[in-house]
Each structure stands twice: as structure tokens, then as C-alpha cells.
C-alpha positions in Angstrom: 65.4 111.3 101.0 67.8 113.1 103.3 66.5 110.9 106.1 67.7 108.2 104.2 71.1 109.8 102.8 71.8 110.6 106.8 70.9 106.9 107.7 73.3 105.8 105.1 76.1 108.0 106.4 75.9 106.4 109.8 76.0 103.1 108.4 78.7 103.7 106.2 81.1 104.9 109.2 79.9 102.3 111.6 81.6 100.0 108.6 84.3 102.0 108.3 84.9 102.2 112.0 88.7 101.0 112.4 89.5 100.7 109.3 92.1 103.2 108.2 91.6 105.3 105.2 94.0 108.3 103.3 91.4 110.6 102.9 87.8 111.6 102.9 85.4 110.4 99.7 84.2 107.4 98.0 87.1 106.4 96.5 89.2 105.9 99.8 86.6 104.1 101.6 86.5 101.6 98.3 90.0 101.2 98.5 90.1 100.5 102.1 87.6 97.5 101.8 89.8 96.0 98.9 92.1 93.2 100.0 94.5 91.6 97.5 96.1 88.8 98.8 97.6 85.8 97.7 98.0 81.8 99.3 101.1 80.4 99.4 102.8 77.1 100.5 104.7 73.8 100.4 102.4 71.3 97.8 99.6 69.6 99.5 99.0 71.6 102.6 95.7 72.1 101.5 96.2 75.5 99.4 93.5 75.0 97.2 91.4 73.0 98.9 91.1 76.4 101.3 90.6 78.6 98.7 87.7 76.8 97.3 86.1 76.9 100.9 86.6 80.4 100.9 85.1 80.8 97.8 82.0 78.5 99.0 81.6 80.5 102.0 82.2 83.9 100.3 78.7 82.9 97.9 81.5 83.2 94.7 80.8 79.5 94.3 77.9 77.3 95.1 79.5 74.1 95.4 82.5 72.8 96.8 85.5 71.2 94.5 88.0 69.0 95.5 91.8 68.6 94.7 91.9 64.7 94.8 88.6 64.5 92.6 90.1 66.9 89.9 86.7 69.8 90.8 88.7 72.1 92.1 87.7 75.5 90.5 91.2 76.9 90.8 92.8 73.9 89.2 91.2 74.6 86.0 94.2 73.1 83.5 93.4 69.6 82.2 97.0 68.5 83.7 96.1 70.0 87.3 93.0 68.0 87.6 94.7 64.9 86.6 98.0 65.5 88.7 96.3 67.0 91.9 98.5 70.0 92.2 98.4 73.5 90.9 100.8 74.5 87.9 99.4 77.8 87.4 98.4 80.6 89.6 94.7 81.1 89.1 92.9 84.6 90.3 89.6 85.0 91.4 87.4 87.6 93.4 85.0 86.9 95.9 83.3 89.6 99.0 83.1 89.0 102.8 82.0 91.5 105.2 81.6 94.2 102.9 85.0 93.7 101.5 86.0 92.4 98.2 88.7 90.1 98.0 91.3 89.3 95.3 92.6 86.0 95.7 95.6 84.2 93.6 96.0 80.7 94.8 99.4 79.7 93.6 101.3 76.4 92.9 103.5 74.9 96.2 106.0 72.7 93.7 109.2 73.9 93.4 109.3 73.5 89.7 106.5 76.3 89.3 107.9 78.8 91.6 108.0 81.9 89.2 104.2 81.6 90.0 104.3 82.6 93.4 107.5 85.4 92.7 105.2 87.0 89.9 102.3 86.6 92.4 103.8 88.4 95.4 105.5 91.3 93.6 101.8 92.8 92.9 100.2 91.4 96.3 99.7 93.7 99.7 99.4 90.5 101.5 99.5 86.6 101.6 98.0 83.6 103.6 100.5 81.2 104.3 99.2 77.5 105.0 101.1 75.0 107.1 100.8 71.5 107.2 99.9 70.4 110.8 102.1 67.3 110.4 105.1 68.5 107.8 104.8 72.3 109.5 107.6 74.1 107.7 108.5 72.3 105.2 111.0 73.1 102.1 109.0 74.6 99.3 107.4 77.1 102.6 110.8 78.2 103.7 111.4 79.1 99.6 107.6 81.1 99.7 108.2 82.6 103.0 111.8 84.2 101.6 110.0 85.5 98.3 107.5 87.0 100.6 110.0 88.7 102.5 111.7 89.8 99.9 108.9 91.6 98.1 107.8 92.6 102.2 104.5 91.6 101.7 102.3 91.6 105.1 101.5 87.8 106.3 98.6 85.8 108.2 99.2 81.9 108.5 97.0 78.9 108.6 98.0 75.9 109.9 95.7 73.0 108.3 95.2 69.5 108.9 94.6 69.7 112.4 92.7 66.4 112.2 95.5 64.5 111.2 97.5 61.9 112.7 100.7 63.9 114.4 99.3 67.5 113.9 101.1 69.5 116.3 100.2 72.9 116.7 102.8 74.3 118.9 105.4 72.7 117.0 104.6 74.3 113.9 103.9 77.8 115.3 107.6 76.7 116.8 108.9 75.6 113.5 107.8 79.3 112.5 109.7 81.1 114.6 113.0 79.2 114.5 112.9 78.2 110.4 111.5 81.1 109.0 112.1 83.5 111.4 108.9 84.9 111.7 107.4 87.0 114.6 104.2 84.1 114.5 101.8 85.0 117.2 98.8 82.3 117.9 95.4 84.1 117.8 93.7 80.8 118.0 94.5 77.3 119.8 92.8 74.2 118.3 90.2 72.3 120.2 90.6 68.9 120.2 93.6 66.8 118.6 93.9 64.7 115.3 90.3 62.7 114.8 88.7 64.7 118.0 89.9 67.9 116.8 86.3 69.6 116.6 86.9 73.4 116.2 89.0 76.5 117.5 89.5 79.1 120.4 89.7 82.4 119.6 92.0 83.9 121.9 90.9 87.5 120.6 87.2 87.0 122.6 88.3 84.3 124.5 85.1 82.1 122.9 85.1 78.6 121.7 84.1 78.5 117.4 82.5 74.8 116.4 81.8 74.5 112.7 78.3 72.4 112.0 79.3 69.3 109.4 75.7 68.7 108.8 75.8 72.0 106.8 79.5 71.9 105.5 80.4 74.2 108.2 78.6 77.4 107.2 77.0 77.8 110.0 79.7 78.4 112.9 78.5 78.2 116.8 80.1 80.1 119.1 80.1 79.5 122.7 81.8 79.9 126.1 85.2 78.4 127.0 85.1 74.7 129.2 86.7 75.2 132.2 89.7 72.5 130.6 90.8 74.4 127.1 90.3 77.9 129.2 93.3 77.6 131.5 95.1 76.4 128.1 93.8 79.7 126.8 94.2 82.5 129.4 98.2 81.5 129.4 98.3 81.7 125.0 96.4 84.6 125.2 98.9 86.6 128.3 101.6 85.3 125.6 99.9 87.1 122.5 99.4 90.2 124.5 103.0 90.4 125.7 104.1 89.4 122.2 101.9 92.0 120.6 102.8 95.0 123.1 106.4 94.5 122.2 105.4 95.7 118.9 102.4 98.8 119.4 102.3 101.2 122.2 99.0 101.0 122.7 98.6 97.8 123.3 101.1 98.5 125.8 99.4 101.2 127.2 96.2 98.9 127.7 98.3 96.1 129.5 99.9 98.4 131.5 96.3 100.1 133.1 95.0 96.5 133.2 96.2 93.1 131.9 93.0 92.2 130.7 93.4 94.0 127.5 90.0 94.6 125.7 89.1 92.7 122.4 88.9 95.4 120.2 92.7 96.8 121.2 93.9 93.3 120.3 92.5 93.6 117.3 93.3 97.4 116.0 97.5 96.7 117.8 97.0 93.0 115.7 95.9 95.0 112.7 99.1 97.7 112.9 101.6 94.8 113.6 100.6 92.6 111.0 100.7 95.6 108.4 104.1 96.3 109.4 105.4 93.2 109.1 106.2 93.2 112.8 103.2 90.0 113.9 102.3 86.9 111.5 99.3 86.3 113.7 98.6 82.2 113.3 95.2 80.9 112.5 94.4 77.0 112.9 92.0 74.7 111.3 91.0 71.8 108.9 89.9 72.9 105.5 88.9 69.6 104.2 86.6 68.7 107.3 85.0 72.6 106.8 86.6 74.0 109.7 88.0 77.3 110.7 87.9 78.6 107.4 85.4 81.5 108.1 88.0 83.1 110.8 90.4 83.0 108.8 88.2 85.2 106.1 87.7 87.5 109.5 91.6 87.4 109.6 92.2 88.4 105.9 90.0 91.8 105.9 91.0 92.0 109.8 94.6 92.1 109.4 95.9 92.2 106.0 96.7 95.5 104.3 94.5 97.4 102.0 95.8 99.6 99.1 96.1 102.3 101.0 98.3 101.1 103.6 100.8 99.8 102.1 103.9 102.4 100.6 102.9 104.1 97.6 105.0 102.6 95.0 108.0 103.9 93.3 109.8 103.7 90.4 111.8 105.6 87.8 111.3 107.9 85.1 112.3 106.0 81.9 114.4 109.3 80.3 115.8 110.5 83.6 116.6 107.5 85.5 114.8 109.8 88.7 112.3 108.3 91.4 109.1 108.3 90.7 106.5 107.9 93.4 102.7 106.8 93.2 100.4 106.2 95.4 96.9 104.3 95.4 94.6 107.2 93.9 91.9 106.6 91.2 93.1 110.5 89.9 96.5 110.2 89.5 98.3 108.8 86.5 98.1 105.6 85.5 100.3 102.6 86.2 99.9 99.3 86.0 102.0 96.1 86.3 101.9 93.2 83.6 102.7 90.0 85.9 101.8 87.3 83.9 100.9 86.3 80.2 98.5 84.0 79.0 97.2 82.5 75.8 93.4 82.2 75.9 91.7 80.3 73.0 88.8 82.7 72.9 89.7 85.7 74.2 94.0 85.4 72.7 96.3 86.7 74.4 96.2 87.7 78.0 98.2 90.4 80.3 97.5 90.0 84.1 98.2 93.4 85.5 97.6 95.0 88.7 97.0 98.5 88.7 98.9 101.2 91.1 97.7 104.3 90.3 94.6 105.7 88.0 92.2 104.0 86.1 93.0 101.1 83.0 89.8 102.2 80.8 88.9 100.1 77.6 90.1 101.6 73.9 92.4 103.4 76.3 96.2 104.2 75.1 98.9 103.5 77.4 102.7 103.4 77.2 104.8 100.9 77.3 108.6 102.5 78.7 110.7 99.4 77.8 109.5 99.3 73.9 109.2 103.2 74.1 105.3 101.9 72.2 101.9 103.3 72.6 99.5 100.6 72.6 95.7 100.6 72.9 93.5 98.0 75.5 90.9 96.3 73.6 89.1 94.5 76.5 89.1 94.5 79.6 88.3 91.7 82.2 87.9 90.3 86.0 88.9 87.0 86.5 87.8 84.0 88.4 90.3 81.0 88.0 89.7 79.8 83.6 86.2 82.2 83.4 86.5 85.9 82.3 84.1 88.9 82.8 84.4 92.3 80.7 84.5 95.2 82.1 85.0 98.9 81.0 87.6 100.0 83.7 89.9 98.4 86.2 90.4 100.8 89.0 93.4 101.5 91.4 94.3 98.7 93.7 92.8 95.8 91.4 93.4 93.1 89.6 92.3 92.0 86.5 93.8 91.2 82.8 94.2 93.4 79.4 93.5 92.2 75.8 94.4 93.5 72.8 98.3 94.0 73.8 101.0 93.3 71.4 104.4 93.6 72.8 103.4 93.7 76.4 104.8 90.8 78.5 105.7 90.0 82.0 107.4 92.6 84.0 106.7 95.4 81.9 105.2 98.6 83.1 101.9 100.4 81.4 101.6 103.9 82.1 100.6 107.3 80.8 102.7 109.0 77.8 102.7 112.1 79.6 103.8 111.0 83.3 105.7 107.9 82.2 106.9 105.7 84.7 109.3 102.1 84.8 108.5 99.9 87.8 111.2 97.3 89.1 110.2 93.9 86.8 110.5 90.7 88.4 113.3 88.5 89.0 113.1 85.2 87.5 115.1 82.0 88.6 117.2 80.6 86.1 116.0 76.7 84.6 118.4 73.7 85.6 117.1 71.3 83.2 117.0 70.8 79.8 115.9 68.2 77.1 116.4 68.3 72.9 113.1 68.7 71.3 111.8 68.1 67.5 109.0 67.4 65.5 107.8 64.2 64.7 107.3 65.3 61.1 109.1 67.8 59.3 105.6 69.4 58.4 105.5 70.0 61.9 108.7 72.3 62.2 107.5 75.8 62.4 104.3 75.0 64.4 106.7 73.5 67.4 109.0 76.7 67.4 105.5 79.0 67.1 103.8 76.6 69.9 107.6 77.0 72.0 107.0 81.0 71.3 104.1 81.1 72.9 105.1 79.0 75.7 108.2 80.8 76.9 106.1 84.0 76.4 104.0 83.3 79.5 106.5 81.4 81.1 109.5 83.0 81.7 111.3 79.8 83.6 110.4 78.3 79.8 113.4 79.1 77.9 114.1 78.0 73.8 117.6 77.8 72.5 119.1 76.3 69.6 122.1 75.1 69.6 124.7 76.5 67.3 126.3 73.3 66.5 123.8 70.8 65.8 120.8 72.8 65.1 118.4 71.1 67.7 116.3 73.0 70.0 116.5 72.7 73.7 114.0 73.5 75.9 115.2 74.2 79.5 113.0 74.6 82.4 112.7 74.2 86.1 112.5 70.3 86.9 111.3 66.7 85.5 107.8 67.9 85.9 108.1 71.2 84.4 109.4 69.9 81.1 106.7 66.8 81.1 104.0 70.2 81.3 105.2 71.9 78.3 106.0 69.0 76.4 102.1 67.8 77.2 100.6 71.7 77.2 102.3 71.3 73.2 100.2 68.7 72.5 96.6 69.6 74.1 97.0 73.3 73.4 98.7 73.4 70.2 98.4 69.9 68.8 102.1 69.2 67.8 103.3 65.9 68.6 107.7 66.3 70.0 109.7 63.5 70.0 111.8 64.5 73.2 115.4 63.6 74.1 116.5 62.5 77.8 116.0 65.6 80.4 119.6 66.1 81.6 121.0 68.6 84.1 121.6 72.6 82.8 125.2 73.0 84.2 127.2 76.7 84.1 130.8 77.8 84.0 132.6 80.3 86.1 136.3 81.3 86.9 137.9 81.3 90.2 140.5 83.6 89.5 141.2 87.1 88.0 142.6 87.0 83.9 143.0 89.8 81.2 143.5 88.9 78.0 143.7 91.6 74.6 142.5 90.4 71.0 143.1 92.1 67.6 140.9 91.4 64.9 142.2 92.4 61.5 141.3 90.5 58.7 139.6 91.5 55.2 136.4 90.3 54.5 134.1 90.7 51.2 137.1 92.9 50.2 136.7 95.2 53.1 139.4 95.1 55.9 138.2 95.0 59.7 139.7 96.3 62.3 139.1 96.3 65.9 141.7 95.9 69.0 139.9 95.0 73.1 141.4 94.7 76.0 139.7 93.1 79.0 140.1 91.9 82.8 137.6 89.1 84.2 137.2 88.1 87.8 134.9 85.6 89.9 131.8 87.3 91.5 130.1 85.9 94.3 127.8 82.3 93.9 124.3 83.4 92.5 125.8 87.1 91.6 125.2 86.5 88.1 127.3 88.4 85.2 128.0 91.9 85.3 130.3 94.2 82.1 131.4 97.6 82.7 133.5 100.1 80.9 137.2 101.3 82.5 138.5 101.7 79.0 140.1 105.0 78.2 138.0 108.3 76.4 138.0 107.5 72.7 139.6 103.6 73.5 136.0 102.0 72.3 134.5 104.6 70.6 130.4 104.7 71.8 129.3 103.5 68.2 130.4 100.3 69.0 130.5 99.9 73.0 127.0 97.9 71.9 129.0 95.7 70.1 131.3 95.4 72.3 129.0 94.4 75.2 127.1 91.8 72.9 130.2 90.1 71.9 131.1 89.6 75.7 127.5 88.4 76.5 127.4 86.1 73.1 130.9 84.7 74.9 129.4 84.0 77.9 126.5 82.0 76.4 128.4 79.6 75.0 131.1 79.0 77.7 134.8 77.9 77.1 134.6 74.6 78.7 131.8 72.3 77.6 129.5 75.1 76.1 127.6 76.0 79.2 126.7 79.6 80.2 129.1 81.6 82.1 128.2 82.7 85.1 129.6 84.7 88.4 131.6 86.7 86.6 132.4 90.3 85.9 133.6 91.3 82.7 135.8 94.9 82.4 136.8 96.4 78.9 140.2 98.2 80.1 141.0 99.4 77.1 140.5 99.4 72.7 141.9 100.7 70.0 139.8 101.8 66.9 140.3 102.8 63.1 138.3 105.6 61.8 138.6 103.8 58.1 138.5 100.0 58.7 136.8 99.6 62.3 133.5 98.1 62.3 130.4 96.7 64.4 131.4 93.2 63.1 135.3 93.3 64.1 134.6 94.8 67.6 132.2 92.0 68.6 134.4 89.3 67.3 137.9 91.1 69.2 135.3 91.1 72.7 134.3 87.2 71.9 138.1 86.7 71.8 139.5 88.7 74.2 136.9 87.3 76.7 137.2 83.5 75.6 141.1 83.6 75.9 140.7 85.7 79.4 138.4 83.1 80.8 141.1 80.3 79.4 143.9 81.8 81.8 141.7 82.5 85.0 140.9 79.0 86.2 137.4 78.0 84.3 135.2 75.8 86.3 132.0 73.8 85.9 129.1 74.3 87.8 125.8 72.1 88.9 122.7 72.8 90.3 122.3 71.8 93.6 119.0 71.0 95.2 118.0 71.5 99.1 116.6 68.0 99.8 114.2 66.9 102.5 112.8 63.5 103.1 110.4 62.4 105.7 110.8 58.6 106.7 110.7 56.3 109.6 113.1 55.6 112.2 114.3 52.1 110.9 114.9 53.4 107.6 117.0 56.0 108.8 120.3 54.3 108.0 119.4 52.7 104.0 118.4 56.6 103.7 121.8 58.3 104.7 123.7 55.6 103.2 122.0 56.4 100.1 121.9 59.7 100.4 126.0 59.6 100.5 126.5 57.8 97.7 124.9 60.7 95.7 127.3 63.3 97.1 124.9 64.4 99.4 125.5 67.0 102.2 123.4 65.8 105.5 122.6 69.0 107.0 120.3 68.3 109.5 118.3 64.7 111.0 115.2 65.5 113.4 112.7 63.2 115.1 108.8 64.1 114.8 107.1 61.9 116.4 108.4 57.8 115.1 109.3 59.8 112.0 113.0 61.0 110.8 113.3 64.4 108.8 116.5 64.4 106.9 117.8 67.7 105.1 120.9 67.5 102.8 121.8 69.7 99.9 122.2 67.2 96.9 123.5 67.9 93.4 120.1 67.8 90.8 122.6 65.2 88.2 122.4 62.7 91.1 118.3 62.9 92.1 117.2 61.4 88.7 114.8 58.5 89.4 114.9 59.5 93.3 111.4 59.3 93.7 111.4 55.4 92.6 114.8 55.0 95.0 113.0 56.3 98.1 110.3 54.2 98.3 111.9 51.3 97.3 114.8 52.3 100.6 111.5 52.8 103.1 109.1 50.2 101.8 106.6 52.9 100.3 106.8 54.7 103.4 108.9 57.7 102.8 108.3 60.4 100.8 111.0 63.8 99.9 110.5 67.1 98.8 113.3 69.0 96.8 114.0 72.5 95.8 116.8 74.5 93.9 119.4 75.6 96.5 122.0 76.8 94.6 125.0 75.9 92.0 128.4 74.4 93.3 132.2 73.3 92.0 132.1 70.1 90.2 134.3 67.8 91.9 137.5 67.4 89.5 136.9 63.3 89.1 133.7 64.0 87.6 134.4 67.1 85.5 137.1 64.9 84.0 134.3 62.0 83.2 132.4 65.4 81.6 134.7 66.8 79.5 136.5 63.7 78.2 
């Protein structure tokens, strides 16, 4: 036996040997073989279709879906496998080379984008994948920023290299001067479009061939041809220079002899990558079972563990003070809820990842934002629509929680006794909206309870209903995400919506500063009201949001009804003084109040602030904004000229016309009320040969001609 338990030991640190751990003990090493990563892109550059060869390599799956024949096991919903695309982000786990493997494959359309925010805010690391034709294309450059702002640690995958016009170099280019990334080739295809037959690793300088006969599980690996290796030795003296810019020791080995060793490469790759400094850049064809494996070898090669990314902080709910956690199956628990669900078997779900401790079933955790205790009934791994029970999610992974009542996305779950709030998730705000109803009046309150339910997992899925007529109007991201829910209603919850015409969600603003005072003094149910507020609003910058703050003297608004104050203003700003839009980029200052000790209440403060704001926002130059949407449209060179022509008689910007290779790349920034039907209008310009992609950019002015036309 202690023959054995030394054999084991040796093994176990031969594993182990350059992986970095934060301390000694079984529970390090476990986290230091966990990878949780997520794949991200622009729609159909072969997301999914990689992550189900990863799977079928990994063993997790035993046969191989596809996208275009609706088998895709991460395309699970009924409207993914007849659409193609991914709407939901679907988790699974799988193991490769001793490490286990968390993977969220997320949707690449614009109109599901909360899915890859939500997704990245609990990741240590992503996969991008690049379209060797479309390279960066829009929905990657909105992926790439979400990334960057949660600082999550990236590899990339360029795919379709055996298609017509895949370009390698121009993508890795395309990289480096769109996304500014630090991309760093670790592999060079072999071969080009229909001959492309495998890859070079320029880590061992070996050629990698992939055999079709047995859906590329077996891969070869052989020594360069004298052609590709000249090719080779020059992207591999670039890699090295590129990577010793970044890690000393690296450096160090170029410096004693250019000729640096394999394994340096590798440990200086490993250190870059982790801090963000190298994206190294992979290569391959997914569909045709090629390069897939290395780019497993990437993932556990490259990409952070638990332990080496920051330990996470947040703040203490009471005190407002940091709070810092890191990855350790001992310390307290915390957990992040990043998605809900609504499972027909199992009810309703909460995705979490866990930080710190251990998530045990019939366990009581606390919830900081309700200020609740509530108590895990189940427990479960996922792989994409299938669920596992388990009796304890440990630090570092990922799995979902039933049982929760209150819990939804963005909320924190900790311990009572070491409570701690992380930062939630920022969610985009919807730019389209359509009246809804039932089509019988039985039908009422299962629409509202199936709308619920809907916007509960969906936070870019948002119910209203409006004060004046009494309808209720959904609003979401886009054409498509409306024509989801509107279907999800159906399938899922079996209510049949008559539907009004989708039509754009515009805002309001100011453009200029205003203060305005209101007294409310009136007698009501035989009781006189009282309140008196002053206020100043000014323009904030585009995409600042709304902001209120207090200048008002001691005493002015007494703190009783500063609440009141504050919802009056916000009830002000969602209903707008123009057309009865939201208010936006604005910030809102009570400067001063008077109260009664007798006659003030919660009902006159509100109704002075609703006032006072309304009348403020009257006198400071309101405006109307759209939605404006970052356009791209691929076509070829003798449609160029029907396509600008029509792209200016929808107020579009052209911001940008590049060749790739007999094809035309146009970029403008159009407003959304103008791209209705676009998709029928652009193949009609280029004879079925052009296709666009379109993403939110931002809200503008409406030009005075038109905000005439509006408000008439």
C-alpha cells in the first residue's frame, strides 16, 4: 500500500508539473485542473458546431450534432433547432487531460446579447471563434468589449479555413487593428480553402493532420515539409519576439539562444494569456473535424484556473466595506445567480457559479438584496437541456440551484454570518416594442403569469402597461427577440397573443440645464396635503443613464419622505414629457423643500417631485431619442453603389467601405426606425448576394423634420 500511495504521489506531480497552484492539498490541485470557460462570437462562425466537437472528442457525447440539421446538443430549444442559431446560452461539462472543463456556448445574435454579458461576468476565460472569411465581424467586436470589460483571459479560433476566401493573416490582422487585441499565432494553417488539410504548431514546430476516415479523432503528427517550414520558422521568431515583450523569461531564453525551448513557450504563453497581455490564435475547420483537439490543449494550456484569477470582491451589505474572497472550498460561501430558468420538471432554475465555500443541498443561504434566508432544495450539474443531482457544488463551479424563491439574476447567495453583495450585471436596455393581448379574455391572467415568467429569466424581456390605454407592451432587443417570446408563450405556456406591429422604443433627454419648484397643496378625502420641491436637471453624457441626488438643505425634505421624493422623480422619468417615452441622460437634483409637520404627506411629496421635474424638463430643451444600430453589410463590388444609395436614403452614416477579396464591406451607423424589412431590401439591391449584420450602437437626436412628423 505505501508503495502504491508513493507511486501515486509521483504521478500526481508529474500532472501537476506547470500548473500553478495556491497552496499544498487536494483541494488546490482540484481547482487547478478546473477550467470554466465560455465561446463567444459573431452568429455562424461555427460556435456550436465547435463545442459539440469538443464534446465528441472530450467522450461527453458519443455522437456528433449539427447546427444546420437541428442535432446540435447545445441547441436544445425547439426554436434553435428550427432557426439554426443559439437563443440561449446552454452549459455543459466535459474532461480532457485530466482537467474538467465547464463550457457555456452562447448565442452570436445581437438580439440575445445579455447571454454572453451574464455569461462572462462568472467566466475565468473565453474562446473566441473567427470566421476565416467575415474575420471580425460586428456582433465579435460587441463580444470582445464585454470580455474586456469583465477582463476575462482569451484564446481565439479562427474557423472555416476550408472556405472559399479564408484568410488567416487577415483575420489575425483584423484582430489586432479592430479589437485591439495583443493576438499572437501559435498555429499557421496547412493548406488553403478546399486543400486546407491540417495545422502547424509553431509551439513544437510539427505538422498536426486530422484522419476524416475517423471524424478526426485520431490526429497524426509529423515533421514540417521543407515548403510550410520556412513559412514557420519566420511566424514562430514573430511569436517569440511578441511573447518576450510580455514575460521575462521568455526573454531570458531568447536572449541565451533564439531557439527558445517548447516548454518556455508554453509556461511565458501560459502567464501572458492569464494576464491578459497574449490572445494566442488557434486555426482550424470545425465542421471538416479539424484542429479542434489543439484547441482543447489550448484551453487547459492557457486559460486560467480558479486559482489564478483575482479573488473576488465585493461589499458588505450593512457597511458598504470591501469584501474579499478568494477560491477556497473553507471559506464562506458565495455564489453568483447568473441566469434563471423555468424547467417543466425540475421548476424553477438559478444558474450560479460559486466563489468561495461549498453550495450543499437543504443548505440555508442569504440572499443581501431581499435581506431573506432561503433554503437549496436540489442541487444539479448541467449539460445543455439534461440535469444531474448532486449534493454539493464546490468552489470554482458551475451548476444550478432549485428550490429558490426570490432569487433572480444578479443576486448574490452567501452566508448569514459573513454576508457579502457582489457587483450584479449590467443589462442593455430593449429598443423594441410591440402591444400584446389575449386572444380570449379567459386568457388574460395566464399571458401576464406566462410574461412573469418570461421577463424573470430574461432581463432584456421587459412588461409594461401603459397607463393610458391599458395594453401591455412587451419590449425587447430586436424583430427576432420579440418573435421568441411571442412563440416561447405559445409552446411553453400555451397562450395564444394577438400581437401589434413591433415599432422602435425611442427615449427623451434634455440638452440644457432647468429648475423648476412645485407646491402641492390641495385637500383630499377631507385631509389637506402639503408638500413644496425644488429641483435643477441637466443633460448627462449619451448612454450615462439617470442619476438623482440630494443638495437640498438639513430638514428641507425631511428623510421620511426623501423615498417619495426620489420615486416621484423616477415615475416622471418613465413617462417622459414629450411623447411618453423614458427619460434618459439626465441628472435630477432636489435643491431644496419645504415640509408641514401637520399636513405633509408621502402622497403630496411624490406628486410636488413629478411636477417640479415635468415642468423643469419643459424649460430645458426636451429632445427625442432613437436607437441607432452599427450596420455592416457584405456585398459585391457591382452592387456597391444600389447599396450606398440605399443606405442614404435611410439616414445612414457610411463609416467605413473595404474590399476583401471581389467583395465590399460597408459599415454605417443607421437609425433601428429605418432597418425595418432590411433584410428583404438587401437582397433584392444585390440579387440574393449580400447579406448584413446589425447591432445596437447607441441612441441619437432625432432630426427636427421627423420629430415634428412624431409628435403631430
Amino acid at each position: 500500500m505505501e508503495t502504491v500511495a508513493v507511486l501515486d504521489s509521483k504521478r500526481e506531480k508529474k500532472a501537476n508539473a506547470g500548473v500553478p497552484h495556491a497552496g499544498a492539498g487536494v483541494e488546490s490541485a482540484r481547482l487547478s485542473r478546473l477550467r470554466n470557460i465560455g465561446i463567444v462570437a459573431h452568429i455562424d462562425a461555427g460556435k456550436t458546431t465547435t463545442t459539440e466537437r469538443m464534446l465528441y472528442y472530450a467522450g461527453r457525447v458519443h455522437r456528433m450534432g449539427e447546427v444546420h440539421d437541428g442535432t446540435a446538443t447545445m441547441d436544445w430549444m425547439a426554436q434553435e433547432k428550427e432557426r439554426g442559431i443559439t437563443i440561449t446560452s446552454a452549459a455543459t461539462t466535459c474532461r480532457w487531460n485530466g482537467h474538467e472543463v465547464n463550457i457555456i456556448d452562447t448565442p452570436g445574435h445581437v438580439d440575445f446579447t445579455i447571454e454572453v454579458e451574464r455569461s462572462l461576468r462568472v467566466l475565468d476565460g473565453a474562446v473566441g471563434v473567427f470566421c476565416g472569411v467575415g474575420g471580425v465581424q460586428p456582433q465579435s467586436e460587441t463580444v470582445w468589449r464585454q470580455a474586456d470589460r469583465y477582463r476575462v483571459p482569451r484564446i481565439a479560433f479562427v474557423n472555416k479555413m476550408d472556405r472559399v476566401g479564408a484568410d488567416f493573416g487577415r483575420v489575425v490582422d483584423a484582430m489586432r487593428s479592430r479589437l485591439r487585441a495583443p493576438a499572437a499565432a501559435v498555429q499557421l494553417p496547412w493548406g488553403r480553402e478546399d486543400a486546407f488539410r491540417g495545422v502547424i504548431d509553431l509551439i513544437e514546430m510539427k505538422l498536426l493532420t486530422f484522419d476524416e476516415a475517423r471524424l478526426g479523432a485520431e490526429v497524426r503528427v509529423a515533421e514540417l515539409p521543407p515548403g510550410p517550414a520556412a513559412e514557420a520558422l519566420r511566424a514562430r521568431a514573430e511569436l517569440v519576439e511578441r511573447l518576450g515583450e510580455q514575460d521575462e523569461e521568455v526573454l531570458e531564453a531568447y536572449v541565451r539562444s533564439p531557439d527558445v525551448p517548447a516548454e518556455t513557450l508554453r509556461a511565458g504563453l501560459r502567464r501572458a494569456t492569464v494576464r491578459g497581455r497574449i490572445v494566442p490564435v488557434l486555426c482550424g475547420a470545425a465542421l471538416r473535424n479539424k484542429g479542434v483537439q489543439p484547441l482543447l490543449d489550448a484551453v487547459v494550456a492557457y486559460l486560467p484556473s480558479p486559482l489564478d484569477v483575482p479573488p473576488v470582491t465585493g461589499r458588505h451589505p450593512r457597511t458598504d466595506e470591501p469584501v474579499v474572497r478568494g477560491a477556497d472550498d473553507a471559506a464562506p460561501v458565495s455564489a453568483l445567480v447568473f441566469k434563471v430558468a423555468a424547467d417543466p420538471f425540475v421548476g424553477r432554475l438559478q444558474f450560479v457559479r460559486v466563489y468561495s465555500g461549498k453550495l450543499r443541498k437543504r443548505q440555508n443561504v442569504f440572499n443581501p438584496r431581499t435581506h431573506t434566508r432561503e433554503r437549496i432544495g436540489r442541487l444539479l450539474k448541467l449539460h445543455a437541456d439534461s440535469r444531474s443531482d448532486v449534493d454539493v457544488l464546490h468552489t470554482g463551479e458551475i451548476g444550478a440551484v432549485a428550490g429558490l424563491k426570490d432569487a433572480t439574476t444578479g443576486d448574490t447567495l452567501c452566508a448569514e454570518n459573513a454576508p457579502l453583495l457582489l457587483e450584479r450585471i449590467a443589462f442593455p436596455e430593449p429598443v423594441m416594442s410591440m402591444a400584446v393581448e389575449p386572444r380570449a379574455r379567459a386568457d388574460r391572467d395566464k399571458l401576464e403569469a406566462a410574461l412573469q415568467s418570461l421577463a424573470a429569466e430574461d432581463p432584456t424581456c421587459v412588461v409594461d402597461r401603459d397607463a393610458e390605454t391599458g395594453q401591455l407592451i412587451l419590449r425587447g432587443m430586436g424583430e427576432l427577440h420579440l418573435e421568441i417570446i411571442v412563440d416561447r408563450m405559445l409552446r411553453e405556456f400555451n397562450v395564444r397573443a394577438n400581437t401589434g406591429k413591433p415599432m422602435v422604443s425611442y427615449r427623451e433627454t434634455i440638452a440644457a440645464p432647468s429648475e423648476a419648484e412645485s407646491v402641492f397643496d390641495r385637500e383630499i378625502g377631507g385631509r389637506r396635503h402639503f408638500a413644496r420641491v425644488r429641483l435643477r436637471v441637466a443633460p448627462a453624457k449619451r448612454g450615462a443613464g439617470r442619476k438623482i441626488d440630494f443638495a437640498a438643505p438639513s430638514g428641507a425634505v425631511p428623510a421620511a419622505f426623501r423615498g417619495d421624493v426620489e420615486q416621484g422623480i423616477r415615475d416622471a422619468m418613465d413617462t417622459g414629457v414629450l411623447a411618453r417615452y423614458r427619460v434618459t441622460d439626465i441628472e435630477a437634483t432636489v435643491t431644496d423643500g419645504q415640509a408641514d409637520e401637520e399636513t405633509s404627506s408621502d402622497v403630496a411629496f411624490r406628486t410636488a417631485a413629478v411636477m417640479a421635474f415635468r415642468e423643469a424638463v419643459q424649460g430645458a430643451n426636451p429632445e427625442l431619442l432613437e436607437p441607432v444600430m452599427a450596420l455592416e453589410i457584405i456585398a459585391p463590388d457591382e452592387f456597391l453603389g444600389d447599396v450606398l444609395g440605399d443606405l442614404n436614403g435611410r439616414r445612414g452614416k457610411v463609416r467605413d467601405v473595404t474590399a476583401c477579396g471581389g467583395l465590399q464591406a460597408v459599415r454605417a451607423g443607421v437609425p433601428l426606425a429605418e432597418m425595418f424589412g432590411y433584410s428583404t431590401a438587401v437582397r433584392s439591391l444585390t440579387r440574393g448576394r449580400g447579406s448584413y449584420t446589425m447591432e445596437p450602437e447607441g441612441f441619437d437626436i432625432v432630426p427636427e423634420a421627423i420629430r415634428r412628423g412624431m409628435l403631430e
